[in-house]
PQR file of N, CA, C, O and H, with PARSE charges and radii, in Angstrom:
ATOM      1  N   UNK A   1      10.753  12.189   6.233 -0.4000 1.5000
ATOM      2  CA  UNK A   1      10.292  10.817   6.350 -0.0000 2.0000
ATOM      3  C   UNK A   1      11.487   9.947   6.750  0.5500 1.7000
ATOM      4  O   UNK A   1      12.477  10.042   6.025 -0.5500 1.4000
ATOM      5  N   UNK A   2      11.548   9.050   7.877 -0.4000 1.5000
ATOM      6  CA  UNK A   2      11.942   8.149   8.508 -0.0000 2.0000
ATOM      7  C   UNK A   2      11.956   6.687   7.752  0.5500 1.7000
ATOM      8  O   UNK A   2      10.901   6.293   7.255 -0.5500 1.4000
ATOM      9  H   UNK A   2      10.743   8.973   8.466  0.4000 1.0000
ATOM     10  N   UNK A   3      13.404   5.703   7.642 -0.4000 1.5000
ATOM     11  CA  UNK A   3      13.332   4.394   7.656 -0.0000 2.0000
ATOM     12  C   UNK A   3      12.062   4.081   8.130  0.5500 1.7000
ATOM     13  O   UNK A   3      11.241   3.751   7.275 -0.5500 1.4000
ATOM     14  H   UNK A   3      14.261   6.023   8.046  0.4000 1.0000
ATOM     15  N   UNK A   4      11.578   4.117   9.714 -0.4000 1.5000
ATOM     16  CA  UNK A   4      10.931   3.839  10.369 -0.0000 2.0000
ATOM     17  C   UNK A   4       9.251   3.911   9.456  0.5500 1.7000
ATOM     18  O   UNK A   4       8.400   3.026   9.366 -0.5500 1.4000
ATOM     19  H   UNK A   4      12.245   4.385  10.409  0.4000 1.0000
ATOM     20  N   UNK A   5       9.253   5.120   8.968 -0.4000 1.5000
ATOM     21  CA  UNK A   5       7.875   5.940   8.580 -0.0000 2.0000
ATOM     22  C   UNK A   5       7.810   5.026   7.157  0.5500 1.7000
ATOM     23  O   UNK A   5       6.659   4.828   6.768 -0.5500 1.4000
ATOM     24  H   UNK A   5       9.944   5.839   9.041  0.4000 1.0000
ATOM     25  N   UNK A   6       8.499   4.651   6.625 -0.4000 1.5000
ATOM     26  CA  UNK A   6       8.904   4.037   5.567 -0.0000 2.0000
ATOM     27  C   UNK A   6       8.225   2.645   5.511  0.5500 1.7000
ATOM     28  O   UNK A   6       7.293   2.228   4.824 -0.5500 1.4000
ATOM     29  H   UNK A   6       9.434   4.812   6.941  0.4000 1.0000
ATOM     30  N   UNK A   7       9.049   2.026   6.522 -0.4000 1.5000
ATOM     31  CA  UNK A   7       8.612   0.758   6.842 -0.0000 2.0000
ATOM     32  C   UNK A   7       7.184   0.373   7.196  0.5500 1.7000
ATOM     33  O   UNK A   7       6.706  -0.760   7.147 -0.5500 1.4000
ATOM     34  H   UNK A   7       9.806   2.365   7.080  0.4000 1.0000
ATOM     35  N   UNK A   8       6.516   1.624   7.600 -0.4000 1.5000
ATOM     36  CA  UNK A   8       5.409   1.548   8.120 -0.0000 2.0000
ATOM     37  C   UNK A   8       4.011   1.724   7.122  0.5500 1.7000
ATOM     38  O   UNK A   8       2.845   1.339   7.198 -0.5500 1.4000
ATOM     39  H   UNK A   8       6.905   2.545   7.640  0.4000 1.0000
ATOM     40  N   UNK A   9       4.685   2.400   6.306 -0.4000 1.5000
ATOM     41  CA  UNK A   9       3.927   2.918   5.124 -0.0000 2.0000
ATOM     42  C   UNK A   9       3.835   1.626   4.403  0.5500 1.7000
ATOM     43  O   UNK A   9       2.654   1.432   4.115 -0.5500 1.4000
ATOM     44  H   UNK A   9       5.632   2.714   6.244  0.4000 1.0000
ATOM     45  N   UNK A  10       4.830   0.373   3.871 -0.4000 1.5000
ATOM     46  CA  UNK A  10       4.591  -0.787   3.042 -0.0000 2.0000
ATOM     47  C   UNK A  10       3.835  -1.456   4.372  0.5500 1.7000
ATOM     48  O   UNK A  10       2.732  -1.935   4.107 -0.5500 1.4000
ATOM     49  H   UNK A  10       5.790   0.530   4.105  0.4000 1.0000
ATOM     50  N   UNK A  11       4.166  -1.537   5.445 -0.4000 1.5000
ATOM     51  CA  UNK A  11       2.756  -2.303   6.638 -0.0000 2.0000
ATOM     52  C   UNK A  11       1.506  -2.167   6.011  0.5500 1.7000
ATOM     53  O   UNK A  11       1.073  -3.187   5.474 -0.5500 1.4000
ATOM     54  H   UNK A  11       5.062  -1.148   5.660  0.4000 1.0000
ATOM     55  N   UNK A  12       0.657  -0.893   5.939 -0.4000 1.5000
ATOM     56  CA  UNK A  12      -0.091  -0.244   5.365 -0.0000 2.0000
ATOM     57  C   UNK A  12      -0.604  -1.238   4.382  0.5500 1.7000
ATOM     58  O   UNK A  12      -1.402  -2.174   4.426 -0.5500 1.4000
ATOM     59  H   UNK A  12       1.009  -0.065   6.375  0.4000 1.0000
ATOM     60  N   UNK A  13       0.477  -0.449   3.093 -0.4000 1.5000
ATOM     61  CA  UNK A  13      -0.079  -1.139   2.012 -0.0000 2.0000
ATOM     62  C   UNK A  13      -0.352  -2.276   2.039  0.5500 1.7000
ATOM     63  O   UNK A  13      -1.337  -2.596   1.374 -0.5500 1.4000
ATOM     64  H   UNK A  13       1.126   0.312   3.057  0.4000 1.0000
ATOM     65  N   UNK A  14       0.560  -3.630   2.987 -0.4000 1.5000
ATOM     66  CA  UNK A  14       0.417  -4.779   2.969 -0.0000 2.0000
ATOM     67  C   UNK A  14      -1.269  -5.386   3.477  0.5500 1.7000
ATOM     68  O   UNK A  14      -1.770  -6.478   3.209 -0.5500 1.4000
ATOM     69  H   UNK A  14       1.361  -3.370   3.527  0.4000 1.0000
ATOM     70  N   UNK A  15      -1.663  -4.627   4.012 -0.4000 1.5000
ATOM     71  CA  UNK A  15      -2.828  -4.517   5.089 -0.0000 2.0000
ATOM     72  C   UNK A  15      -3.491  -4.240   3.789  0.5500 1.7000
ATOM     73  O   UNK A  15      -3.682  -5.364   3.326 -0.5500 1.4000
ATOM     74  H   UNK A  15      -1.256  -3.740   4.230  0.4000 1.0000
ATOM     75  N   UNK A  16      -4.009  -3.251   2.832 -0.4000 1.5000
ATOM     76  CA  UNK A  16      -4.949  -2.879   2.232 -0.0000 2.0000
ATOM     77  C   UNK A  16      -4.986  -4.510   0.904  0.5500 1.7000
ATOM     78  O   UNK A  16      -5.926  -5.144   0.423 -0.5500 1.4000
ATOM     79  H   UNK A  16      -3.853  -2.337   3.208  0.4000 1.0000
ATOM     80  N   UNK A  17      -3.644  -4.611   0.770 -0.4000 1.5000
ATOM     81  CA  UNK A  17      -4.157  -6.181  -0.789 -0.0000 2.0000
ATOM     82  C   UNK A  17      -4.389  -7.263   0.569  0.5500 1.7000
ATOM     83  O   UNK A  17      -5.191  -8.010   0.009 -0.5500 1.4000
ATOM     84  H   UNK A  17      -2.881  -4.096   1.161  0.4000 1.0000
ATOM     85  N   UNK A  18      -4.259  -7.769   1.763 -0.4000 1.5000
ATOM     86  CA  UNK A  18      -4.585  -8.902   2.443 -0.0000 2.0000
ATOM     87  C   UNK A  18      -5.585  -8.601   2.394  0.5500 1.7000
ATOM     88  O   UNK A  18      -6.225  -9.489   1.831 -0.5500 1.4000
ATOM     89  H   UNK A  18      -3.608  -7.161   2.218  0.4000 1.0000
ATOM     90  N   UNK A  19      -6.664  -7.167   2.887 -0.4000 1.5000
ATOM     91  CA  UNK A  19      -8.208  -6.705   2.560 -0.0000 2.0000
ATOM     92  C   UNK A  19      -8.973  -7.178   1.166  0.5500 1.7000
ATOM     93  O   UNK A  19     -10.103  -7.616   0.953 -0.5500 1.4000
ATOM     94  H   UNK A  19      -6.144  -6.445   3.344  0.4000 1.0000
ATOM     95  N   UNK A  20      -7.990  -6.926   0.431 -0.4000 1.5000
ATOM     96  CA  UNK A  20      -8.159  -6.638  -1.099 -0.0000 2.0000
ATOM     97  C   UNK A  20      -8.298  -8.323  -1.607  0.5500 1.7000
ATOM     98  O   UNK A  20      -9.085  -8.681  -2.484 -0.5500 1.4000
ATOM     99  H   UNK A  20      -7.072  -6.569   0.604  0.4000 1.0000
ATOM    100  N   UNK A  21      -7.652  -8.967  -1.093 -0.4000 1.5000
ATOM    101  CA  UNK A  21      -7.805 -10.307  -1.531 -0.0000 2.0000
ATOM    102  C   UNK A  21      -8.711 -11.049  -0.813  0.5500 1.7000
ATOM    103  O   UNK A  21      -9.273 -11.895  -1.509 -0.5500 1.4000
ATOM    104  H   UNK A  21      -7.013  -8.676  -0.381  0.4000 1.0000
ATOM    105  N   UNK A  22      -9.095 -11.020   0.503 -0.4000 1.5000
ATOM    106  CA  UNK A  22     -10.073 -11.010   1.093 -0.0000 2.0000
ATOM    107  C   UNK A  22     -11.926 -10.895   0.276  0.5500 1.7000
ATOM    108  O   UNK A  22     -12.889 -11.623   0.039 -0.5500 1.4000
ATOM    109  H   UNK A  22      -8.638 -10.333   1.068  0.4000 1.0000
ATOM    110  N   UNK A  23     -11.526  -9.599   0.135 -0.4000 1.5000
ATOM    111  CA  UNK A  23     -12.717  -9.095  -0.601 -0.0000 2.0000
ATOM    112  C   UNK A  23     -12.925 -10.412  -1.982  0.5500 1.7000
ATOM    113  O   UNK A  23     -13.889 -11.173  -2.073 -0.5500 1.4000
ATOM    114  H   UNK A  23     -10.743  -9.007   0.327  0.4000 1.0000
ATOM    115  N   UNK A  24     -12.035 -10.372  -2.679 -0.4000 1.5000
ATOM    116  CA  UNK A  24     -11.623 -11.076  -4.286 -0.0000 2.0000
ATOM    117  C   UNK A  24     -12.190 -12.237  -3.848  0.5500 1.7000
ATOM    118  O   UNK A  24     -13.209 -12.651  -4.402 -0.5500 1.4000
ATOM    119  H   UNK A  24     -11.253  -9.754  -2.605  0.4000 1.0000
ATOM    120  N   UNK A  25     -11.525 -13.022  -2.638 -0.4000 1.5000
ATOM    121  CA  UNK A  25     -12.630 -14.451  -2.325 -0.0000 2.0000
ATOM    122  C   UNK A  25     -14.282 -14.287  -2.322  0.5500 1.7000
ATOM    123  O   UNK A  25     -15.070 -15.046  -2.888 -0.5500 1.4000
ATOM    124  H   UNK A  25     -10.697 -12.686  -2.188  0.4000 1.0000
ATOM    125  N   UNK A  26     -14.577 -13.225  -1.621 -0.4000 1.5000
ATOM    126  CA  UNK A  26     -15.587 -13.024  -0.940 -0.0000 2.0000
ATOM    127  C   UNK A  26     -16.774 -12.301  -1.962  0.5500 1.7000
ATOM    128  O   UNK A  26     -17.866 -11.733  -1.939 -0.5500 1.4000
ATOM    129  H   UNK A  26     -13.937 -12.609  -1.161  0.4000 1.0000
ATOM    130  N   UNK A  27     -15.657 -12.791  -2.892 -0.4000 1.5000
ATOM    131  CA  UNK A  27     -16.937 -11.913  -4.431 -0.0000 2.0000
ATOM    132  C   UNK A  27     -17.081 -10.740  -4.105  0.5500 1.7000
ATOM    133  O   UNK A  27     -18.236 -10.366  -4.308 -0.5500 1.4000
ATOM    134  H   UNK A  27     -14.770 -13.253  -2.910  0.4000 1.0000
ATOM    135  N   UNK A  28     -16.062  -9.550  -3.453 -0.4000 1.5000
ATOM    136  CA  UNK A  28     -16.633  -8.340  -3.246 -0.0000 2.0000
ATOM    137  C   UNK A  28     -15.768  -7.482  -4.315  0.5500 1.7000
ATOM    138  O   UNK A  28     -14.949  -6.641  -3.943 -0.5500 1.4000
ATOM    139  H   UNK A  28     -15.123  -9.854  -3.289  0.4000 1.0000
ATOM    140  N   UNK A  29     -16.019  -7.766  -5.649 -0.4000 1.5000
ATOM    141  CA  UNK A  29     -15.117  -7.294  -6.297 -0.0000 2.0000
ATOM    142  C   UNK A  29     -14.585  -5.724  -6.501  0.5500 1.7000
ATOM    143  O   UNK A  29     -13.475  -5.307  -6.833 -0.5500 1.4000
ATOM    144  H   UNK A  29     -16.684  -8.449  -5.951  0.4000 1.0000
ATOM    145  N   UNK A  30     -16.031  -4.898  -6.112 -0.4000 1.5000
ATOM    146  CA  UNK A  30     -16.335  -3.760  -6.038 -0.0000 2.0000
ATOM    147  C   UNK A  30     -15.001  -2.915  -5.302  0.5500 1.7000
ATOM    148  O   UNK A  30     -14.116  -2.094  -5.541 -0.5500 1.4000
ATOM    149  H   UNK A  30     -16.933  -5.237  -5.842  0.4000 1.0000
ATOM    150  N   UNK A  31     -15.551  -3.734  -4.285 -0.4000 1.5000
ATOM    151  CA  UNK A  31     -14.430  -3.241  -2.667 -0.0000 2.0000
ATOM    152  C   UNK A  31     -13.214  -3.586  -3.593  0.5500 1.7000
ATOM    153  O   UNK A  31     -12.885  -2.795  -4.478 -0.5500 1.4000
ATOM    154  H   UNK A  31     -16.271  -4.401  -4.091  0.4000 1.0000
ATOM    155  N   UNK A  32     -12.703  -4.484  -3.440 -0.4000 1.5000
ATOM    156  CA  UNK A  32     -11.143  -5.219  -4.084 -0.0000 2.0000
ATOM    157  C   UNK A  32     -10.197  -4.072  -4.679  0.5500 1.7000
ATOM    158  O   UNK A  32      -9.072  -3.686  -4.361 -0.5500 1.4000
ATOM    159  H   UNK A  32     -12.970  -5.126  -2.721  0.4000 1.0000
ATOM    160  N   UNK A  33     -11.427  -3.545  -6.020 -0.4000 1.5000
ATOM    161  CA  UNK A  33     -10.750  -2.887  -6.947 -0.0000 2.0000
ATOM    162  C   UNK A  33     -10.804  -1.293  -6.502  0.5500 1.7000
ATOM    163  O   UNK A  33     -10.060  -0.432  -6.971 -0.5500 1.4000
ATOM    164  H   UNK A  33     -12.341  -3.859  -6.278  0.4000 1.0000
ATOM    165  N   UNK A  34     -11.507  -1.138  -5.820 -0.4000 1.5000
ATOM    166  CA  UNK A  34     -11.074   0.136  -4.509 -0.0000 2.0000
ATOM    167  C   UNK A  34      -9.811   0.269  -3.568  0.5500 1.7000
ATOM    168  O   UNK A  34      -9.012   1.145  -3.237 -0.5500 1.4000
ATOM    169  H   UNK A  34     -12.112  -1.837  -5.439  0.4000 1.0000
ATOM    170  N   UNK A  35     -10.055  -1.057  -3.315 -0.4000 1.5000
ATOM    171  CA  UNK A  35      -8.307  -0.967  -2.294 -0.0000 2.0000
ATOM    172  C   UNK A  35      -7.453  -1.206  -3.395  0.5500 1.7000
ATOM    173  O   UNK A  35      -6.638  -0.283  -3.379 -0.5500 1.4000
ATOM    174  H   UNK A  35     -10.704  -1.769  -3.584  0.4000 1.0000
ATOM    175  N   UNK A  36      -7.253  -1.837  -4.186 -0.4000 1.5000
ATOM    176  CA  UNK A  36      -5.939  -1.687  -5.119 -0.0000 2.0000
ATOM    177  C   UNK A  36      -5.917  -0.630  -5.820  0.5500 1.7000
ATOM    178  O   UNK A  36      -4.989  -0.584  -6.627 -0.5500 1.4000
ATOM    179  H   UNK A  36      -7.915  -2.586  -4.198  0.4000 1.0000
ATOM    180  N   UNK A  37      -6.696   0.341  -5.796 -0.4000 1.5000
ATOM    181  CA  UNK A  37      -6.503   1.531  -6.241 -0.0000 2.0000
ATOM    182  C   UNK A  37      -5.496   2.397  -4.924  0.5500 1.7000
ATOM    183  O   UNK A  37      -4.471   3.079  -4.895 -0.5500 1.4000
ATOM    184  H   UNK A  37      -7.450   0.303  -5.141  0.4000 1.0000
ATOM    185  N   UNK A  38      -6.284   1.991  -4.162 -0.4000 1.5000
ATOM    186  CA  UNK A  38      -5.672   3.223  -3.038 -0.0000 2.0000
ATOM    187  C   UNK A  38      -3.911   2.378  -2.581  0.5500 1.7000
ATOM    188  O   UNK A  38      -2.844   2.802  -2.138 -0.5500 1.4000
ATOM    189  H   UNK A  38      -7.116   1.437  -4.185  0.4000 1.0000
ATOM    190  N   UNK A  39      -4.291   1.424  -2.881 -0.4000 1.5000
ATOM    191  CA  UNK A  39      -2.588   0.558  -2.273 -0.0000 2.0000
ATOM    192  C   UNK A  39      -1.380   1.192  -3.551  0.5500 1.7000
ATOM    193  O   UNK A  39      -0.248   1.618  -3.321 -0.5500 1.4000
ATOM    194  H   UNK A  39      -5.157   1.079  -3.241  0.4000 1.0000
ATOM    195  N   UNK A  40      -2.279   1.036  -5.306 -0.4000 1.5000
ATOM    196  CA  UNK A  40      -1.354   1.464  -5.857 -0.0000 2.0000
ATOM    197  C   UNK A  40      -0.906   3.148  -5.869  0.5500 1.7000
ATOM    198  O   UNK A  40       0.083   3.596  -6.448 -0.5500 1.4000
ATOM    199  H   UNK A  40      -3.198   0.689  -5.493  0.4000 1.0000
ATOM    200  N   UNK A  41      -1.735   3.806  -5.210 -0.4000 1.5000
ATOM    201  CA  UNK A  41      -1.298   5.561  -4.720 -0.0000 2.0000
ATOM    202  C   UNK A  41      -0.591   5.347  -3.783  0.5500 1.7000
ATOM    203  O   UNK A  41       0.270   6.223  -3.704 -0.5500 1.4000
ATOM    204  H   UNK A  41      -2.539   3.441  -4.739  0.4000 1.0000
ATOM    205  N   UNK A  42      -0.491   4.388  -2.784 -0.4000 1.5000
ATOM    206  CA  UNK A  42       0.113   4.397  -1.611 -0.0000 2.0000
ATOM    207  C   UNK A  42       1.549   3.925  -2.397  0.5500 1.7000
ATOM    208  O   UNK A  42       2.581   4.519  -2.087 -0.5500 1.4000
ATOM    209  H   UNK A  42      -1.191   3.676  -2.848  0.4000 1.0000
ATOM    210  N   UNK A  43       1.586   3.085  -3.192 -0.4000 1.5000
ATOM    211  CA  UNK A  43       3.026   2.611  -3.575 -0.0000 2.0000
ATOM    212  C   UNK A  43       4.102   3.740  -4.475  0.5500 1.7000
ATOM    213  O   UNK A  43       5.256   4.150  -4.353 -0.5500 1.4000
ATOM    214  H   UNK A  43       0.747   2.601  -3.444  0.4000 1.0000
ATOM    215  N   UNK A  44       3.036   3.925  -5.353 -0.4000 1.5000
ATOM    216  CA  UNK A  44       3.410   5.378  -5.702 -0.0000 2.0000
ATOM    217  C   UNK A  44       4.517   6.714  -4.691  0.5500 1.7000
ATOM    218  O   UNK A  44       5.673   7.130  -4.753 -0.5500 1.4000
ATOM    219  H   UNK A  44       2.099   3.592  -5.452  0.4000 1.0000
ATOM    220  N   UNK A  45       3.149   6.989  -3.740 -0.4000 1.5000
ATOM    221  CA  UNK A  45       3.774   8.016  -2.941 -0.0000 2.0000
ATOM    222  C   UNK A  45       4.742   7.481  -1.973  0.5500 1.7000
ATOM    223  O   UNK A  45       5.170   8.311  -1.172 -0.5500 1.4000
ATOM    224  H   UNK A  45       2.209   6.650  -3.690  0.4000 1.0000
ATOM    225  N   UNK A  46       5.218   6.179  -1.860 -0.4000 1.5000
ATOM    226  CA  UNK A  46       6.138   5.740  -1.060 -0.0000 2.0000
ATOM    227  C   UNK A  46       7.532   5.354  -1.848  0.5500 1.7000
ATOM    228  O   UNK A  46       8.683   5.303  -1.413 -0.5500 1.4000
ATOM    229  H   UNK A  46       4.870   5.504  -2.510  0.4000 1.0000
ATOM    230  N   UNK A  47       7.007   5.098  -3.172 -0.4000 1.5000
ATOM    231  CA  UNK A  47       8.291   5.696  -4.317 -0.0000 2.0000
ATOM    232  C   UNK A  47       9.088   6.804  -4.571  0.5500 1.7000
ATOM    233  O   UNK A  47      10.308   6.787  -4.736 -0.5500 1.4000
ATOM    234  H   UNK A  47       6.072   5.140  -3.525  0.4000 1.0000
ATOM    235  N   UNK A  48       8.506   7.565  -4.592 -0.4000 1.5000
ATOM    236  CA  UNK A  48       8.512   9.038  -4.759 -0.0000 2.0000
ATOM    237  C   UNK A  48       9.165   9.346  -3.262  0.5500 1.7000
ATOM    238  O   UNK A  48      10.248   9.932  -3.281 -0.5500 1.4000
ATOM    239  H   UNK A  48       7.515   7.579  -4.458  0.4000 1.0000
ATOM    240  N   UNK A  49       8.594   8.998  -1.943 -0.4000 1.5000
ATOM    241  CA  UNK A  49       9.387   9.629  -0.944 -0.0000 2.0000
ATOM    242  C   UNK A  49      10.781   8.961  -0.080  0.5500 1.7000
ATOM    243  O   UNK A  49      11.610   9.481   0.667 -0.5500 1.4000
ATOM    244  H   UNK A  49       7.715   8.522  -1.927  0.4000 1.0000
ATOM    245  N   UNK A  50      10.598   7.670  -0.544 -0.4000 1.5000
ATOM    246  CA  UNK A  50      12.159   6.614  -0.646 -0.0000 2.0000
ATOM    247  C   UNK A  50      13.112   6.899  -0.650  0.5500 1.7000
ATOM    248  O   UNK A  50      14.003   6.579   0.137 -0.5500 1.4000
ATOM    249  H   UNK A  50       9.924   7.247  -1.151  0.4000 1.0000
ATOM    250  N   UNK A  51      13.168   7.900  -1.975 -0.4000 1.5000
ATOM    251  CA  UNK A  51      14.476   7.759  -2.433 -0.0000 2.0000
ATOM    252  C   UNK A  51      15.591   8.823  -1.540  0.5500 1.7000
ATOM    253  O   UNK A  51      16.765   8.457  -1.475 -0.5500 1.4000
ATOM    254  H   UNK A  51      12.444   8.160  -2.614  0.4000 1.0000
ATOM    255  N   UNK A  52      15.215  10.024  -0.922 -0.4000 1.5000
ATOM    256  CA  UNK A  52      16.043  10.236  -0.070 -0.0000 2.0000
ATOM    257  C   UNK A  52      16.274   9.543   1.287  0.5500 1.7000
ATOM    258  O   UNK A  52      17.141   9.754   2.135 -0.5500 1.4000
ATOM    259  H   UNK A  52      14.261  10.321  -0.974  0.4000 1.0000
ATOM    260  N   UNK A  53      15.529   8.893   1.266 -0.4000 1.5000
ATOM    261  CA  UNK A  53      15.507   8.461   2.505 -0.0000 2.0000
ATOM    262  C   UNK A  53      16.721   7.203   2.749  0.5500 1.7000
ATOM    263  O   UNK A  53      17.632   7.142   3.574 -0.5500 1.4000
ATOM    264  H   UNK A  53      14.825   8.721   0.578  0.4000 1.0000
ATOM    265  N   UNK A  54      16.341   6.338   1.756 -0.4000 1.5000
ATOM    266  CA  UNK A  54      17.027   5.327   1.387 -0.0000 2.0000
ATOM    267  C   UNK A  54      18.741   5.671   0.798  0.5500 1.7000
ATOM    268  O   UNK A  54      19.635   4.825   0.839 -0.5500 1.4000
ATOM    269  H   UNK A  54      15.601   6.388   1.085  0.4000 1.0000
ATOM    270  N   UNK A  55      18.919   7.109   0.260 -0.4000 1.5000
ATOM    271  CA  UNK A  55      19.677   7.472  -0.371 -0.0000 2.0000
ATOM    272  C   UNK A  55      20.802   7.782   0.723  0.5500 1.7000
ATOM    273  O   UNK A  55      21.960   8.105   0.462 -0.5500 1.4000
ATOM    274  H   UNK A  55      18.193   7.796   0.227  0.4000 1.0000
ATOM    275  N   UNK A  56      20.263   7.631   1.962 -0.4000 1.5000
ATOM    276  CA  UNK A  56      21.042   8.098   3.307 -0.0000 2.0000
ATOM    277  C   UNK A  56      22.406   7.367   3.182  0.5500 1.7000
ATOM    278  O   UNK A  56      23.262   7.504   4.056 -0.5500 1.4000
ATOM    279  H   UNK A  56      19.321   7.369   2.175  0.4000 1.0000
TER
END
C-alpha cells in the first residue's frame, strides 16, 4: 500500500459520512447507520495498514 493508496482510502471514507450525514438530514436513519458502520471498518483497516507505510 502506497501514500497515494492511502490518501485515497480517507477520500473514500470522507465520501461515505458526507453520504452518511446526508442521509441523517434526510431522516434516512437506517441508511446513515449503515455507512458509519462501513466508514468505521474502513478506518479501522486503514489503521492497521498505515503504519508501515507512514513508517517509511
Amino acid at each position: 500500500m502506497t501514500k497515494t493508496d492511502v490518501a485515497q482510502q480517507i477520500v473514500d471514507i470522507q465520501t461515505l459520512l458526507e453520504i452518511a450525514k446526508d442521509n441523517v438530514l434526510e431522516e434516512k436513519n437506517d441508511d446513515a447507520l449503515k455507512l458509519l458502520h462501513q466508514a468505521s471498518r474502513e478506518m479501522k483497516t486503514v489503521a492497521w495498514r498505515i503504519v508501515p507505510v507512514l513508517g517509511e
